[in-house]
C-alpha positions as CSV (number, residue, x, y, z in Angstrom):
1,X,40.5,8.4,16.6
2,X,44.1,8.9,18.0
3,X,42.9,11.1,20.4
4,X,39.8,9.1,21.7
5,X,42.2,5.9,22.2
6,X,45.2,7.6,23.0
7,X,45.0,10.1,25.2
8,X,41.6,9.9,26.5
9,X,41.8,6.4,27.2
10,X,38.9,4.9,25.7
11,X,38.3,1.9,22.9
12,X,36.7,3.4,19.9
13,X,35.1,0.1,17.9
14,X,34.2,2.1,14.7
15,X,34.2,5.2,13.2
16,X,34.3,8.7,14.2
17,X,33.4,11.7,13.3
18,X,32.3,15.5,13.3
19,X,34.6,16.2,16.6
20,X,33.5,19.2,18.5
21,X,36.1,21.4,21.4
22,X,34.6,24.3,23.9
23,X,36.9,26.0,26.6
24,X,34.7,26.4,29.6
25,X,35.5,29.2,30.9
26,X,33.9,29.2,34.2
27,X,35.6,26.3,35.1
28,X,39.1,26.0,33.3
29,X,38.3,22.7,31.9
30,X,38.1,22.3,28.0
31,X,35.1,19.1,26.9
32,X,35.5,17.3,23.5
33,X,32.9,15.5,22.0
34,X,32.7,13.1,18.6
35,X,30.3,10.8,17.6
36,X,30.8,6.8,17.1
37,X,29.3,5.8,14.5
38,X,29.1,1.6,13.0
39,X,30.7,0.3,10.2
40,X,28.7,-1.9,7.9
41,X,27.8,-4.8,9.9
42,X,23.8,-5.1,9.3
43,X,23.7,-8.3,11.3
44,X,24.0,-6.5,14.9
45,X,21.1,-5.6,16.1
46,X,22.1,-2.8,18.2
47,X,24.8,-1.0,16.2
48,X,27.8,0.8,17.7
49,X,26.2,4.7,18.2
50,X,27.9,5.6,20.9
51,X,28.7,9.4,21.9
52,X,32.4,9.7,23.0
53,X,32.7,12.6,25.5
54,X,36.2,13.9,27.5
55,X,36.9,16.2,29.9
56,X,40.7,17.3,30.2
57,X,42.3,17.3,33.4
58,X,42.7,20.8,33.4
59,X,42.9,23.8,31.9
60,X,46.4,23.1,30.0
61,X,45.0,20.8,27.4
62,X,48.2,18.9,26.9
63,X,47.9,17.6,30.5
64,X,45.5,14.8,29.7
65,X,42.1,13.8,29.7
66,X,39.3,11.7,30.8
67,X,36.9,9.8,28.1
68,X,33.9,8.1,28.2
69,X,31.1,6.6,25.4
70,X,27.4,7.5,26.5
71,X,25.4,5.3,24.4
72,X,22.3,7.3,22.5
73,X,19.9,4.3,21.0
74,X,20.4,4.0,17.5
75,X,16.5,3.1,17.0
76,X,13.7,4.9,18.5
77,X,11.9,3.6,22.1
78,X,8.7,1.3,19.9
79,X,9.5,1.3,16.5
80,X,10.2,-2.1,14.8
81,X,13.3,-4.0,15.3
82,X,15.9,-4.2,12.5
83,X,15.0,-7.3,10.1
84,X,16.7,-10.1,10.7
85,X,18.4,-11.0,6.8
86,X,20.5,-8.5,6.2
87,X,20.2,-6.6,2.7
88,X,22.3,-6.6,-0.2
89,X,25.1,-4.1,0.5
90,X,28.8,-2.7,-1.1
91,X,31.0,-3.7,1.7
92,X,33.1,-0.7,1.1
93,X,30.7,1.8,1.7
94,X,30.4,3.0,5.0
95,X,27.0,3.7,4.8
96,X,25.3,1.1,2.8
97,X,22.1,1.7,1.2
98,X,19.1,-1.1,1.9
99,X,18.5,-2.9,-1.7
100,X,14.8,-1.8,-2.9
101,X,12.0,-3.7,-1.9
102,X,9.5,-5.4,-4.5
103,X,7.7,-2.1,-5.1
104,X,10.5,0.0,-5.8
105,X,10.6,1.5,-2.0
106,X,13.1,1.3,0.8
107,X,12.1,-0.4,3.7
108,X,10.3,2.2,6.1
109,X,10.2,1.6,9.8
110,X,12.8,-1.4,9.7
111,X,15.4,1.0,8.9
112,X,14.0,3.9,11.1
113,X,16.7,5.8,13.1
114,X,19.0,3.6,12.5
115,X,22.3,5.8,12.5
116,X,23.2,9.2,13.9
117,X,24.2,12.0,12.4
118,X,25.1,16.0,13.1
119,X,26.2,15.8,16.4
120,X,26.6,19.3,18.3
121,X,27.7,20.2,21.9
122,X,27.0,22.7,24.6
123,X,27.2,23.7,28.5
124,X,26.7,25.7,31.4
125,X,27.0,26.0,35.2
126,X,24.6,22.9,35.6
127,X,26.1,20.4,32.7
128,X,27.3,19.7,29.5
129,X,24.7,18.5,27.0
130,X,25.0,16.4,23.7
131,X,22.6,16.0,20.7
132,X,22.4,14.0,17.7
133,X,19.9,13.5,14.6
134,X,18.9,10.3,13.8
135,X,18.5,9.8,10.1
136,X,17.0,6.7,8.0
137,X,18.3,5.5,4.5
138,X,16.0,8.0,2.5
139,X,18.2,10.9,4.3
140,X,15.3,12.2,6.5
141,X,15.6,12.8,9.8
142,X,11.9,12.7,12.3
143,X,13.6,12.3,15.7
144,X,16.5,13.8,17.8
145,X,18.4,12.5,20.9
146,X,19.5,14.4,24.2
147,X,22.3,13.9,26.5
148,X,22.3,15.8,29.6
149,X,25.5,15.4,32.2
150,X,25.9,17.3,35.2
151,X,29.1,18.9,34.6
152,X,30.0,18.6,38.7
153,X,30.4,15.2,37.9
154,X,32.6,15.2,34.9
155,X,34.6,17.9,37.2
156,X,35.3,15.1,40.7
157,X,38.2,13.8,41.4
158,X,37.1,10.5,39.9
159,X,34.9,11.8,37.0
160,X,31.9,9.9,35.8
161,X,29.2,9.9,33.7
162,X,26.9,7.6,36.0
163,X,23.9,10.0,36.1
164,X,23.7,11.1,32.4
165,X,20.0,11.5,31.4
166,X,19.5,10.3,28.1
167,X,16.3,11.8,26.4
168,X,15.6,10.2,23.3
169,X,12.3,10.0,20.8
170,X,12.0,13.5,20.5
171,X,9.7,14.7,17.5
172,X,11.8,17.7,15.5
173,X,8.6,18.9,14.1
174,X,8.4,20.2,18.0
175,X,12.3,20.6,18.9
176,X,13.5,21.4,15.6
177,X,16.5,20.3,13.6
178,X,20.1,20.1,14.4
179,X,19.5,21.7,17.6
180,X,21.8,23.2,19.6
181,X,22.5,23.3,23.2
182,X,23.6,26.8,24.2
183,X,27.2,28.0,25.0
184,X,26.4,30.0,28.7
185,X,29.3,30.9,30.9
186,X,27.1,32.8,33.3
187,X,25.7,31.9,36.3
188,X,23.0,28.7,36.5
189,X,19.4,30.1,35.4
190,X,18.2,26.7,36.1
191,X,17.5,25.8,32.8
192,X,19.6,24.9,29.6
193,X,18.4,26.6,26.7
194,X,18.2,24.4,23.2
195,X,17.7,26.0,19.6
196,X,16.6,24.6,16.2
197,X,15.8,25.6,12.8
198,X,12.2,24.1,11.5
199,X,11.5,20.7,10.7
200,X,12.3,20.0,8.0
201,X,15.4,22.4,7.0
202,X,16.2,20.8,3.4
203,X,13.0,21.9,1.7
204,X,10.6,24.5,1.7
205,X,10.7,27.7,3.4
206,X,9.7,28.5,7.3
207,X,9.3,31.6,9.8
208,X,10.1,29.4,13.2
209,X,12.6,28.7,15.4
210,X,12.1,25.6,17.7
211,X,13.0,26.5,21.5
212,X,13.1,23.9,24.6
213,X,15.0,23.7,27.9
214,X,16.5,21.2,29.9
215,X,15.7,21.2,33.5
216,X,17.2,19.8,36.2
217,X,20.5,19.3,34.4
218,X,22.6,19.1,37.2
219,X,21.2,15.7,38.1
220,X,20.1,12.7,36.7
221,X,16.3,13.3,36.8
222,X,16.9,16.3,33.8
223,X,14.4,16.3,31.6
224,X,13.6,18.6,29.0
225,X,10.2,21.6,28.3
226,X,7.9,21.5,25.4
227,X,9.4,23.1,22.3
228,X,8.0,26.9,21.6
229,X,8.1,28.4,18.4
230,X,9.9,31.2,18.1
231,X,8.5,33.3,14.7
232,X,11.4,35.0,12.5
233,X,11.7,36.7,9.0
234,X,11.3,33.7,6.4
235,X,13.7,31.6,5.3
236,X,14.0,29.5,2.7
237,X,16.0,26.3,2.0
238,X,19.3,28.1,0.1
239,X,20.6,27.2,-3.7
240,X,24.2,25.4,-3.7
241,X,27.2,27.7,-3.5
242,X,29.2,28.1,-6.5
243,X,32.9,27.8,-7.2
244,X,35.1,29.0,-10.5
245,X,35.5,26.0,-12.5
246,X,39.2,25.7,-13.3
247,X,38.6,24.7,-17.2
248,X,36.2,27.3,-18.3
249,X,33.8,30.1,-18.1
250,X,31.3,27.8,-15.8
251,X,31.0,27.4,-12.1
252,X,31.3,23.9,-9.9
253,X,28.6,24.0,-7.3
254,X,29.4,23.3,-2.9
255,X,26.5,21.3,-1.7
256,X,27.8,19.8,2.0
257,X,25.8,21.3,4.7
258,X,24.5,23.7,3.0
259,X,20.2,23.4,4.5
260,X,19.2,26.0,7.3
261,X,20.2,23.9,10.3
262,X,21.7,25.7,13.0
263,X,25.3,23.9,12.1
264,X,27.6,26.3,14.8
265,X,27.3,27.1,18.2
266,X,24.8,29.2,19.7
267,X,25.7,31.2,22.2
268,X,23.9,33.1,25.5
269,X,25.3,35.6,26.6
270,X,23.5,37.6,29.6
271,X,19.9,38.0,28.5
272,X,20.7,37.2,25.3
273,X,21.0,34.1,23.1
274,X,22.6,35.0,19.3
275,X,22.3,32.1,16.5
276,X,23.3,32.5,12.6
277,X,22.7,30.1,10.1
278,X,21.9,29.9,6.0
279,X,19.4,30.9,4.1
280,X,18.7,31.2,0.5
281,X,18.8,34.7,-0.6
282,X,17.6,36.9,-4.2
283,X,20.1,37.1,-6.9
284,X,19.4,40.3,-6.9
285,X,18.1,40.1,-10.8
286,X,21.5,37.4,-11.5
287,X,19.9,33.5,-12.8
288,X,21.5,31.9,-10.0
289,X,20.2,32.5,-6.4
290,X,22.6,32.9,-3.8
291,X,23.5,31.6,-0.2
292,X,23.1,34.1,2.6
293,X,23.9,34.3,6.3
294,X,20.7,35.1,8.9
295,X,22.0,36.2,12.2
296,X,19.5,36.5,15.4
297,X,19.5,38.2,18.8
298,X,16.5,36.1,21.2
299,X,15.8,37.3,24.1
300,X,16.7,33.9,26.2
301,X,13.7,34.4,29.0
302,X,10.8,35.5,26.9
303,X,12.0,34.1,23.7
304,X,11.3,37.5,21.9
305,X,13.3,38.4,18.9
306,X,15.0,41.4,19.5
307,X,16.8,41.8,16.6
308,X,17.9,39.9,13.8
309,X,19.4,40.7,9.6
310,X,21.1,38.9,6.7
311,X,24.4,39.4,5.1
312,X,24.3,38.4,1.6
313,X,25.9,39.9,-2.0
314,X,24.5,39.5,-5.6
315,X,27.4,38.2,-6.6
316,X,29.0,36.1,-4.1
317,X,27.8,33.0,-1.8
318,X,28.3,33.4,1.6
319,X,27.7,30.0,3.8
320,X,28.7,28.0,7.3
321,X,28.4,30.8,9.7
322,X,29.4,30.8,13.2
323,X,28.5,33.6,15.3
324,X,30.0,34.9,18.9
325,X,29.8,37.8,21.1
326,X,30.7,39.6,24.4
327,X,28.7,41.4,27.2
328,X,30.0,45.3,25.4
329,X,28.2,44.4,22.1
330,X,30.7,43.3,20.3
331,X,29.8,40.4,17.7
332,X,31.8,38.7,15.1
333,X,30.5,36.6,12.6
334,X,32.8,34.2,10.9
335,X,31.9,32.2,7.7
336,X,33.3,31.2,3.9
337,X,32.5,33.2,0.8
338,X,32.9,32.0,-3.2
339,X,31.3,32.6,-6.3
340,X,31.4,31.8,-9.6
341,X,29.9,33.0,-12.8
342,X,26.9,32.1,-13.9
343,X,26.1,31.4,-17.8
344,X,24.3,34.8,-17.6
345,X,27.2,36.6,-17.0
346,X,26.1,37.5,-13.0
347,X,28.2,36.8,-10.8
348,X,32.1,36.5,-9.7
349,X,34.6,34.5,-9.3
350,X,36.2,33.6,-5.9
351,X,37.6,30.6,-4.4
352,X,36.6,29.5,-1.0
353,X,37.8,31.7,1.2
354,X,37.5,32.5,5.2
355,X,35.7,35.6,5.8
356,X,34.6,37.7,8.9
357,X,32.1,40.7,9.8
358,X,32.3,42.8,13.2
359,X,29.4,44.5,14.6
360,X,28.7,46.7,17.4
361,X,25.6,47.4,19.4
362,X,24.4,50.6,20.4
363,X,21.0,51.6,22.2
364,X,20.0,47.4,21.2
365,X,20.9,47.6,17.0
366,X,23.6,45.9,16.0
367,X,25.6,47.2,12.8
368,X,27.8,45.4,11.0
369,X,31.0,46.7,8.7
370,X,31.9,45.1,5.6
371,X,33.5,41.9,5.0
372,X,36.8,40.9,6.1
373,X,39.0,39.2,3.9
374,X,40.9,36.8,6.4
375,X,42.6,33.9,4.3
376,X,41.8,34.1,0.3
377,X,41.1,30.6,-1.4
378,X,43.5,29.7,-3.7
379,X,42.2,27.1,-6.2
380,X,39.1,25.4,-6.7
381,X,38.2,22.6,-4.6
382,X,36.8,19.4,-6.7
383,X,37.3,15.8,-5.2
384,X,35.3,14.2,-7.7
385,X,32.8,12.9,-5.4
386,X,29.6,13.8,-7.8
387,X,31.4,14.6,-10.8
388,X,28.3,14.6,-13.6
389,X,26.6,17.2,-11.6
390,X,29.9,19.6,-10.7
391,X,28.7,19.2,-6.9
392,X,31.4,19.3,-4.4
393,X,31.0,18.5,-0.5
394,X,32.2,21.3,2.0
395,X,33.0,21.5,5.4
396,X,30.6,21.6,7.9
397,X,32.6,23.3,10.1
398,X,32.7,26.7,11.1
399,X,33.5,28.6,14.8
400,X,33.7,31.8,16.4
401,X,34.6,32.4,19.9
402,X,35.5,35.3,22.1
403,X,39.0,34.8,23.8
404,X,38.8,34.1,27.7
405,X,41.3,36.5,28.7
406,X,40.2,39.4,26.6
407,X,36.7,39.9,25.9
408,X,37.9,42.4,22.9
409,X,39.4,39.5,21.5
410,X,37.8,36.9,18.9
411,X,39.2,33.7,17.5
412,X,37.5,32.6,14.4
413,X,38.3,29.4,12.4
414,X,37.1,28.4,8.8
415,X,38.3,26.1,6.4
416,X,39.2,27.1,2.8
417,X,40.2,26.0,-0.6
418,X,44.2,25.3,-0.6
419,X,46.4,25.2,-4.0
420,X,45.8,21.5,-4.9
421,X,48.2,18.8,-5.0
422,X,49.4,17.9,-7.9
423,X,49.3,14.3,-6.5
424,X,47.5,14.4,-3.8
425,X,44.5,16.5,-5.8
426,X,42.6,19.3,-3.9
427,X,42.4,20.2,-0.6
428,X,41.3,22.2,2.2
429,X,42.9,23.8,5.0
430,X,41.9,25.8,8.0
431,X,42.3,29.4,9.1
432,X,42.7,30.8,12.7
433,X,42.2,33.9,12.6
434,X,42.2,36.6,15.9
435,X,39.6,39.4,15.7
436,X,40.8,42.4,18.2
437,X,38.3,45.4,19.3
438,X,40.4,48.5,20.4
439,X,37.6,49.9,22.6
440,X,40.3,52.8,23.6
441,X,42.1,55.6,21.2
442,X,45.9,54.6,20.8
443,X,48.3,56.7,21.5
444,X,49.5,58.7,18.5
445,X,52.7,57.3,17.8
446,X,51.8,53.7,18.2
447,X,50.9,51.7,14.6
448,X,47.1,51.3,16.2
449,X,47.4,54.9,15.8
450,X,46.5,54.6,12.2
451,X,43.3,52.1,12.3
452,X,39.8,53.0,12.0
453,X,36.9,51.4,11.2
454,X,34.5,54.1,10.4
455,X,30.9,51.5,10.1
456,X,31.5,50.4,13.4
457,X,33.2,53.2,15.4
458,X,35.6,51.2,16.5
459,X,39.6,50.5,15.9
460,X,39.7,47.1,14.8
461,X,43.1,44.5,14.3
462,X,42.9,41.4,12.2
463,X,45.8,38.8,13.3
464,X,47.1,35.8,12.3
465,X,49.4,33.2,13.9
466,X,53.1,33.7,13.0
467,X,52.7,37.0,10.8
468,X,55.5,37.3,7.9
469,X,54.4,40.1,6.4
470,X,51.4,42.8,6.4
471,X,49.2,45.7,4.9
472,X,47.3,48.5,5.5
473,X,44.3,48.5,3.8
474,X,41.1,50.3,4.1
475,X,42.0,51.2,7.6
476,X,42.7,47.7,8.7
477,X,45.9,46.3,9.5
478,X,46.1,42.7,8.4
479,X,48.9,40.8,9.4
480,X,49.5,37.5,7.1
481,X,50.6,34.2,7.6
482,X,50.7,30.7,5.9
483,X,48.1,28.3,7.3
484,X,48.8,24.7,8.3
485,X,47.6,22.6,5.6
486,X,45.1,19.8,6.2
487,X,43.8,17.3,2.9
C-alpha cells in the first residue's frame, strides 16, 4: 500500500491487492491499478471496494504519480441489503465466512456480491478501463463490474476521474468470467474490445468465449454491447499442477488460479486480438491429467477465430500464461512449468520454474519452437496453507509484453519456486526475462553469428538482467543471472 499512500497520494482504508502496471505506449504515460478491498467489519453496510487507479506524471516512472479510488458497488443495483446482526466470524480472517443458517446453508442473497475479487486492467486511444468479479461466500461469482475512464482526462494538466462510467450488474453467463479489457496501442476503432472465458470457468467444460465492447469510452456516457459468443475448441476445467514432494516419491499439488479464466492480458494488435489461458489437457495414458496452455488469434471485427492451439506435455504441467505479440508475427508466450511423479510412475519431476515459447507467423499459421527454460525452480514450494490435502496456492500472476522501443524485443515476467528459507520457509521469486528476435543474419564474426532457431526460422537471444555467466545450448544463447528474491 506504500505506493498508493505514498507516492500516489491517496488514503488506502483497507487492504490491497492483485496490483496491475501497463506502459502506454501511445502516450508515454504508464497506469497502475489495485483493488481495495474491506477488512472484517460486517457492521458497514457499504464496505470499502474501492478501485485505486494512477496515472504517472510521465513517462519516467520515478517522477511521480496521480491516484484516485473509483468506487465499484460492492452489492449488485436490487438485490437485498446486508442483514443488519452481523454473523459469527474469526476476527483474524480477512475474509470471514457467514456462520450456517438453521438448515445447514449460507445465507444467499444477503451475502450476494458482497466483495470483489480478480481485478484486471486495460486501454486504448479512447480510455483506460477496469473490471472486477464480484464473488459471494460460497466462492461463485454471477456478476461483473465495469470501469470506463476517458484516458484524455487522466492525461490534463489537472487529471480527474469526474466522468468515469461505472457499469455494474452485468450477468457473466453473457460477458463471461474474469474478463479482460484489451491492451490496443493503435489508433481509436471507436470501440473497446472485452474478452471472457465461459461462465462458469471452475467446472465443467465449454466451447465459448464471451465478447462485448465498450462504446463511447472517451466520455462519460460509455456504455457497453451485448456479449457475443465466440465458439472455440473445448476446454475443460484443468486438474491441479503438481510439484515434487521434498520427502518422498509423491507429488504436492498448485491449486491458486488454476480455472480457465482469462488471468493475463489480452492483447489487440492490428486486426487481431490474441488471448491464452488454461485448460485441462490428456495425460497422455499417465493417471494424472495435466494443465495445458490454449492460445487464440480472434479476428477483433468479426470475432472469427483465425487460429488457435495448445501447448501441453505428458509429463509436465504447464499453467498462468500470458501471451504478447507485434505487428511482424512475432508472439511469445510466457508461463510456469512443474511436475511431479505420479504413483503410477508417469510423470517428472520439476520445480516451478519460468518458461517461454516463440512463434512466428507465416501466410496467417503461427508455429511455435520448443520451450524455453528461462529461470529453473529450485525447491518445492509448500506454505502449509492446506496441508492434509498437499495443495499449495500459486501466483496468479503472469505477463508478457513487447518492448516499446524494439518490437523484436519481449519482456516476460513469472514467478518461481526459490531455495527456501531455512527460517523464513519457502518462497517465490520473480523472473524478468528479455526475449530478442534477430529478424536480420549477423555478421559472421559477431557471437549472434552462432544462434539459430531452426522451428521458427529465426535467430533468437534469451537475456537476463545483470548476466554473470552464459551457455550455448541448442542454438540459444542464454545469458544467466540471479533474480531478486521476493517471500
Amino acid at each position: 500500500m506504500q505506493f498508493w499512500t505514498d507516492i500516489a497520494g491517496i488514503e488506502v482504508n483497507s487492504l490491497s491487492y492483485k496490483p496491475r502496471v501497463v506502459y502506454d505506449v501511445a502516450t508515454g504515460r504508464w497506469f497502475a491499478s489495485e483493488l481495495e478491498t474491506f477488512r472484517a467489519d460486517w457492521t458497514d453496510k457499504d464496505p470499502t471496494n474501492n478501485f485505486l487507479l494512477a496515472v504517472s506524471n510521465s513517462s519516467d516512472p520515478t517522477a511521480g504519480w496521480t491516484g484516485f479510488k473509483i468506487n465499484l458497488p460492492a452489492t449488485i443495483p436490487n438485490s437485498e441489503p446486508i442483514v443488519d446482526d452481523p454473523p459469527e466470524t474469526d476476527p483474524l480472517e480477512i475474509y470471514p465466512v457467514p456462520v450456517l443458517d438453521a438448515d445447514g446453508e449460507y445465507p444467499s442473497s444477503n451475502y450476494l456480491d458482497y466483495w470483489g475479487i480478480h481485478p484486471t486492467l486495460g486501454l486504448d486511444a479512447d480510455g483506460v478501463y477496469l473490471s472486477k468479479n464480484h464473488l459471494d461466500y460460497r466462492g461463485d461469482g454471477k456478476t461483473i463490474s465495469v470501469a470506463s475512464i476517458p484516458k484524455a482526462d487522466l492525461l490534463s494538466p489537472i487529471p480527474t476521474v469526474a466522468n468515469a462510467k461505472i457499469l455494474g450488474n452485468l450477468d457473466n453467463s453473457q460477458y463471461g468470467f474474469s474478463i479482460q479489457p484489451a491492451l490496443d496501442f493503435g489508433a481509436s476503432d471507436n470501440r473497446a474490445a472485452l474478452l471472457g472465458t465461459n461462465y462458469p470457468p471452475q467446472w465443467g467444460a465449454s466451447n465459448l468465449l464471451q465478447r462485448s465492447n465498450l462504446l463511447n469510452s472517451g466520455s462519460s456516457l460509455a456504455n457497453i454491447s451485448a456479449g457475443v459468443g465466440i465458439q472455440v475448441d473445448n476446454y475443460s476445467t484443468p486438474n491441479w499442477a503438481t510439484q515434487p514432494h521434498p520427502t518422498n516419491f509423491s507429488y504436492w499439488r498448485i491449486a491458486k488460479d488454476l480455472d480457465t479464466r482469462l488471468n493475463s492480458n489480452v492483447f489487440e494488435v492490428g486486426n487481431s486480438l490474441w488471448a491464452v489461458h488454461n485448460i485441462g489437457v490428456s495425460s497422455g495414458g499417465g493417471l494424472l491429467p495435466r494443465v495445458g496452455i490454449r492460445w487464440y488469434e480472434i479476428d477483433e471485427r468479426t470475432n472469427a477465430v483465425l487460429q488457435s492451439g495448445t501447448i501441453s506435455d505428458r509429463d509436465y504441467d504447464y499453467f498462468l500464461p500470458s501471451i504478447a505479440a507485434n505487428q511482424f508475427g512475432d508472439v511469445v508466450i510466457g508461463f510456469n512449468r512443474s511436475g511431479g511423479i505420479s504413483i503410477d510412475g508417469t510423470g517428472k519431476n520439476e520445480f516451478v520454474s519460468s518458461y517461454a515459447v516463440l512463434g512466428q507467423t507465416t501466410n496467417g499459421v503461427t508455429t511455435f519452437g520448443n520451450p524455453l527454460l528461462l529461470k529453473a525452480g529450485l525447491d518445492s514450494y509448500n506454505r502449509e496453507i492446506y496441508p492434509p490435502f498437499g495443495i499449495q496456492p500459486w501466483g496468479g500472476y503472469s505477463a508478457t509484453v513487447v518492448d516499446p522501443s524494439d518490437p523484436f524485443s519481449f519482456w516476460t515476467f513469472q514467478a518461481f519456486a526459490n531455495k527456501s528459507d531455512p527460517n523464513l520457509g519457502s518462497r517465490w521469486s520473480s523472473q524478468i526475462t528479455q526475449v530478442k528476435v534477430a529478424r536480420s543474419v549477423p555478421e559472421p564474426g559477431s557471437v549472434f553469428g552462432l544462434l539459430a532457431f531452426g522451428v521458427l526460422g529465426i535467430g533468437s537471444v534469451l537475456k537476463r538482467k545483470q548476466p554473470k555467466n552464459s551457455q550455448l545450448r541448442k542454438g540459444l544463447l542464454i545469458l544467466g543471472a540471479d533474480s531478486n528474491n521476493l517471500s
